[in-house]
C-alpha atoms as one frame of an Amber mdcrd trajectory, in Angstrom:
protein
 -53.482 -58.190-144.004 -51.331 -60.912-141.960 -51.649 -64.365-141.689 -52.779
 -64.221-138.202 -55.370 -61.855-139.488 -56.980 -63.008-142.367 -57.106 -66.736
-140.602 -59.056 -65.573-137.982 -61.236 -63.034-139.141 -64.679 -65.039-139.168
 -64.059 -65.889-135.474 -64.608 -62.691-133.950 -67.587 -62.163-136.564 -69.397
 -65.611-135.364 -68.359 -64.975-131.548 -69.932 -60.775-131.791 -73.041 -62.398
-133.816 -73.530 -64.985-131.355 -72.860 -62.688-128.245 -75.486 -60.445-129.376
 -77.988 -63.321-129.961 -76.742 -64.957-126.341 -77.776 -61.830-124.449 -81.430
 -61.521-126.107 -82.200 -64.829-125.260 -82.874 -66.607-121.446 -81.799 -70.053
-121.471 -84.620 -72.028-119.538 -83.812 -73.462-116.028 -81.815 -76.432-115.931
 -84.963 -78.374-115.144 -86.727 -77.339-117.773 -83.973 -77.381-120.640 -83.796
 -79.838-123.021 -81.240 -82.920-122.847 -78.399 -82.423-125.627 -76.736 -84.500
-127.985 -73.039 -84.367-128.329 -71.637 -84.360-132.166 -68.312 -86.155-132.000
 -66.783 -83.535-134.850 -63.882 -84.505-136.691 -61.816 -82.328-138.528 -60.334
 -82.555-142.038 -58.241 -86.144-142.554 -59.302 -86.651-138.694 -56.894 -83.622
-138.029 -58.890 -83.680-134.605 -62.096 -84.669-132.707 -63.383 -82.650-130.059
 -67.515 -83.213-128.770 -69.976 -80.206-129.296 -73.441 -80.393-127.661 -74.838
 -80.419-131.076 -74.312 -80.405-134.556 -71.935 -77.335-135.664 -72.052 -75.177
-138.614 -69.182 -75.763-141.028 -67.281 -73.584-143.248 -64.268 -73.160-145.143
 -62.617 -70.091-145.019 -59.808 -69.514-147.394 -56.658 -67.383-146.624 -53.187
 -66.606-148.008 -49.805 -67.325-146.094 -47.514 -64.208-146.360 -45.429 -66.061
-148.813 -48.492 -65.694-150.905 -49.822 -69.908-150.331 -53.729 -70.024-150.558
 -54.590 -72.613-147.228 -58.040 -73.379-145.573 -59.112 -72.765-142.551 -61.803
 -75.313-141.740 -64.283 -73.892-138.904 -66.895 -75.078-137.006 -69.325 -72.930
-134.738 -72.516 -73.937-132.901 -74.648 -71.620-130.091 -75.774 -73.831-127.237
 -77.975 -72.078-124.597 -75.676 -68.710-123.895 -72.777 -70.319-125.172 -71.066
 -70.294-128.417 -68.837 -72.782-129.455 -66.039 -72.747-132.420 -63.575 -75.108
-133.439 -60.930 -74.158-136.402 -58.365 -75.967-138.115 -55.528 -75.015-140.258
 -52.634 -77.006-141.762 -50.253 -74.577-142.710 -47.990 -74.889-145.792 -44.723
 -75.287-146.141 -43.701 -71.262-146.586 -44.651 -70.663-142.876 -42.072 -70.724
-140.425 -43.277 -73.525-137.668 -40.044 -74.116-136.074 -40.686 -72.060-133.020
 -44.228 -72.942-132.653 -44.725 -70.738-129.072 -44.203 -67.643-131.450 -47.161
 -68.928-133.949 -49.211 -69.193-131.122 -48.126 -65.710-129.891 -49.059 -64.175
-132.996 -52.318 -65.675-132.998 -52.981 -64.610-129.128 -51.776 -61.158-129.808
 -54.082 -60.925-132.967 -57.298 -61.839-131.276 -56.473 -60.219-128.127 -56.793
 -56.745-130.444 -60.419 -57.608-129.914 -60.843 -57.715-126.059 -61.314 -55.103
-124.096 -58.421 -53.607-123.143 -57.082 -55.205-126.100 -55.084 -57.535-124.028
 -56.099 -61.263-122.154 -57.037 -61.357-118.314 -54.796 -64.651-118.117 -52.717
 -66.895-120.599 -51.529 -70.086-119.445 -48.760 -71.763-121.816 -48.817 -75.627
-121.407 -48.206 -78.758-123.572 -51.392 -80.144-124.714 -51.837 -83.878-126.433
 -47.822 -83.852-127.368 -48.206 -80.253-128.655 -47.166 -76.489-127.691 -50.354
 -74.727-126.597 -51.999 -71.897-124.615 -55.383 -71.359-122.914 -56.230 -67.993
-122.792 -59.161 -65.933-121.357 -60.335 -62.546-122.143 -63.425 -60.181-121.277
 -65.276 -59.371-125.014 -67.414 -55.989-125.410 -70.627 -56.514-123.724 -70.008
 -58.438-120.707 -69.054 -61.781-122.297 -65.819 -63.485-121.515 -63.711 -65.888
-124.171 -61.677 -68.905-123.310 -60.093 -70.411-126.525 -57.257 -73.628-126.367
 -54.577 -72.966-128.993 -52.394 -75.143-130.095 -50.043 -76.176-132.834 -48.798
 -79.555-133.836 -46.333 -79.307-136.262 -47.952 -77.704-139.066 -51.339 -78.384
-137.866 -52.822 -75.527-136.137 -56.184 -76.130-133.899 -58.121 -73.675-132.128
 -61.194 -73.920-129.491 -63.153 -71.445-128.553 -66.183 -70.804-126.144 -67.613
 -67.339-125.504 -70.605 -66.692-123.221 -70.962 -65.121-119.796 -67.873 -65.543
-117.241 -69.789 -67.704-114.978 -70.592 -70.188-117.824 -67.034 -70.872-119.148
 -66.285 -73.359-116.036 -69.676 -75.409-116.788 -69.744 -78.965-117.607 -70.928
 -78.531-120.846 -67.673 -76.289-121.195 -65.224 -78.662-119.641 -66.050 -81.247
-121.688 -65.860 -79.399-124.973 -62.391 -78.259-124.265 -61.255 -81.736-122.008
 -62.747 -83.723-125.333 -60.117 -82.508-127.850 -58.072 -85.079-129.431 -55.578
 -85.335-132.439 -55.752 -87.016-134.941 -53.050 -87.976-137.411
């Protein structure tokens, strides 16, 4: 199994769980829903801080380089409403090839995108994001759902958001912020 692979194998799990879940449930008009707090979540050594309209679930999930190096990725995953929100981090070790970092991020695009229908993304928009190579994808997910993840990586720190819920949802305030609240840490 590749690196790409066995890093982001919980994501689609957590993302297919909570699309299920999202399209059982009615969120209650906006009038009616409650007010949410926003977690300020910061990542391993303060890797990153992004804001998630509540508090996350976190886990570790281990992985192996190709090389053979055990690493961590560190995730965290909340569902808000018809939304579900994930956050993973990732410093890579030192027998992983970061020099061309748009390639890293390739391989990581191509990997998920095995999971979208069509198996490929409706749009991918390559950018610089806080001082760092990145890419904002979005793709349409069995079921009707559409994700939007941020990619980026920062020398050897890799950092993903994610959001998955219905199309119309992924421009919502709630949304914006989560992905315009990212920032790096050291």
């Amino acid at each position: 199994m590749t690196l790409a692979r066995r890093g982001f194998v919980a994501l689609p799990l957590v993302l297919a769980a909570a699309a299920a879940q999202a399209q059982l449930k009615q969120p209650p008009p906006p009038s009616q829903a409650p007010q949410s707090v926003w977690y300020a979540v910061r990542g391993p050594d303060n890797a990153f801080i992004v804001d998630m309209p509540g508090e996350p679930v976190y886990k570790l999930i281990d992985t192996v380089s190709p090389s053979g190096t055990k690493f961590v990725y560190h995730s965290y995953s909340l569902d808000y409403r018809r939304l579900s929100f994930v956050a993973q981090t990732a410093l890579y070790p030192a027998d992983v090839d970061v020099s061309q970092p748009k390639l890293n991020l390739q391989s990581v695009l191509d990997d998920r995108a095995q999971r979208l229908v069509g198996g490929k993304w409706t749009k991918i928009d390559w950018r610089e994001a806080l001082g760092a190579p990145a890419a904002e994808s979005i793709g349409s997910v069995a079921g009707g759902s559409m994700l939007r993840q941020l990619v980026l990586l920062k020398g050897r720190r890799y950092v993903s958001l994610a959001c998955l819920g219905p199309a119309e949802a992924l421009r919502t305030p709630e949304v914006e912020r989560f992905f315009k609240s990212l920032r790096l840490g050291a």
